[in-house]
Each structure stands twice: as C-alpha cells, then as structure tokens.
N, C-alpha and C positions, 0 to 999 in steps of 0.2 A: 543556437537560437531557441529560446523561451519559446512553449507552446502553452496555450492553459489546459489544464489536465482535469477535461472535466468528470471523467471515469474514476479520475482517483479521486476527485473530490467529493463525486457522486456514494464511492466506496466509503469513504469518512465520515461523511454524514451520517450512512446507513448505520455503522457503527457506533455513533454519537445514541443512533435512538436504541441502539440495544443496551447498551449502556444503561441508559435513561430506565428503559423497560425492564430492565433488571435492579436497578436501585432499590433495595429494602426489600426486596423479595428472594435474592439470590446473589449475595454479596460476590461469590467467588465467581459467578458469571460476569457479573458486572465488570469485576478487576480485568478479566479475561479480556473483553470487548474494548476497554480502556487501553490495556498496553497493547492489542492489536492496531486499537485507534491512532497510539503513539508512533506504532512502527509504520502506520502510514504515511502520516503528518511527517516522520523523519523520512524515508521516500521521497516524498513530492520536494521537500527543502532541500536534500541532497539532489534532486532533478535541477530545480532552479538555479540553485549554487554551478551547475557546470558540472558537478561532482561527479562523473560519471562510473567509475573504478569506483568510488568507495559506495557509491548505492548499488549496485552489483555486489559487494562483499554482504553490504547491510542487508539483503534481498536473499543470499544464499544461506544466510540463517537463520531466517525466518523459520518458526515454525508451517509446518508445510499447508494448510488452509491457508494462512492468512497472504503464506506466500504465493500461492496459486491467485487469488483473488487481483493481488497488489500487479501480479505479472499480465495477467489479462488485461485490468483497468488500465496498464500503460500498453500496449498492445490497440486494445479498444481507441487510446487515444493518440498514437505514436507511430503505431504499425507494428506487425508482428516482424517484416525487415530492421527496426530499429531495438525493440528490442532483442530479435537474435545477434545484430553486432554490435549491440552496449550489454545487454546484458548476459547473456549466453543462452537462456533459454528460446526454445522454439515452440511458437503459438500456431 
C-alpha cells in the first residue's frame, strides 16, 4: 500500500537547494548533491513501484551519509518496524 513519503520528499527538496547553492561556485559539490538528489528520487520510485528487494539493494550502496539520511526519511515516514523488515536497517 502507497504511503506518501513526505520525509523523503522533504529530503529531495533540501538537496534540490544544495544543488542550486552550489551552482557556479563549487561545481564538484553541486554534482555531489545531484547524484545524491538522484539516489533519492530512485528510492522513493522504487518505494512506489512495490519494489521492495531492489530499494534495499539500491539503499545498501549508498554511500553512507546519504544513506543514513534516505533510511531515517523513510523511517520518519514508514516506521522504523517497517523499515527494519523491508529494509534491514534499524532506526
């Protein structure tokens, strides 16, 4: 069942403005906040999809900030019971 995830969207955003805030001032930051941006936005589409096995693969190779962030916001919005038996960590 679809829940909307508003922690992880809340997450996405904030990385949208880092992004944004690093444009033309700090290219390799920027990129940085972009492909975390992406691994979120791939997150939340694998949530929706049902895809529960493969956002757990997607999520355990994460580099480890952005995976700590991505695991809370669904946590924050899911339950920390939901994510220790979809995902395997414990919040």
């Amino acid at each position: 069942m679809y829940k909307f995830l508003e922690n992880v969207v809340a997450l996405e955003a904030s990385l949208m403005q880092d992004v944004i805030a690093n444009e033309g001032v700090d290219q390799g930051m920027a990129n940085m906040y972009a492909q975390d941006r992406n691994d979120v936005i791939t997150a939340k589409e694998l949530y929706i999809a049902g895809e529960y096995e493969m956002l757990k693969g997607h999520i355990d190779y994460l580099d480890t900030s952005i995976r700590e962030g991505v695991v809370i916001a669904f946590a924050a919005d899911l339950g920390s019971i939901w994510v220790a038996n979809n995902l395997g960590w414990s919040v």
